[in-house]
C-alpha positions in Angstrom: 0.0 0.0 0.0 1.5 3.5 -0.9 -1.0 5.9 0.7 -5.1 5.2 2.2 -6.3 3.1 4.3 -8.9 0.3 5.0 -9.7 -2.9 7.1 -9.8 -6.5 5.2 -12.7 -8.8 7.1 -12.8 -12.0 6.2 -15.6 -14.3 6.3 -14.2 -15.7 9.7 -14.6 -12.6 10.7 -10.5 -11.8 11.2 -10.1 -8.7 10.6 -6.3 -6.9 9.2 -5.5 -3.2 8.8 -3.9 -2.4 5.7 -1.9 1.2 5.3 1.1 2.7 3.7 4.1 0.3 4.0 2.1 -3.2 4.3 2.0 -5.5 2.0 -1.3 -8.2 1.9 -1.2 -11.1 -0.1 -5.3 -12.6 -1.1 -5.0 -15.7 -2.4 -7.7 -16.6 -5.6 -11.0 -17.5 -4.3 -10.4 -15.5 -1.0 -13.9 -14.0 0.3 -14.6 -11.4 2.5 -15.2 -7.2 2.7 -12.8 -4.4 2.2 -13.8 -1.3 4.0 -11.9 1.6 2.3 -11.4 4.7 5.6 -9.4 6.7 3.1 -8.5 6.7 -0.7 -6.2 4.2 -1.4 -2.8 4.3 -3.4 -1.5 1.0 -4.0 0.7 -1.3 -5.9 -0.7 -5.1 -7.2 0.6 -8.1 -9.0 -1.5 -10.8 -10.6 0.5 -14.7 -10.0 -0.8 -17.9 -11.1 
């Protein structure tokens, strides 16, 4: 993440907090709910 900021939920409800400086890997098929608190800036990559 390069700026913003926002909470991941998942559907077990475990929540993470994702700002500037983290790095969050979602696997494919992963479920849950991003709540976005601020606009968010951020850097992705696509792997099969």
């Amino acid at each position: 993440m390069l700026s913003g900021r926002m909470t991941c939920e998942e559907q077990n409800g475990t929540t993470t907090e994702v700002d500037p400086g983290t790095t969050a890997v979602f696997p494919l098929g992963r479920q849950g709910t991003w709540t976005i608190h601020e606009a968010l800036r951020k850097v992705f990559v696509i792997h099969k």
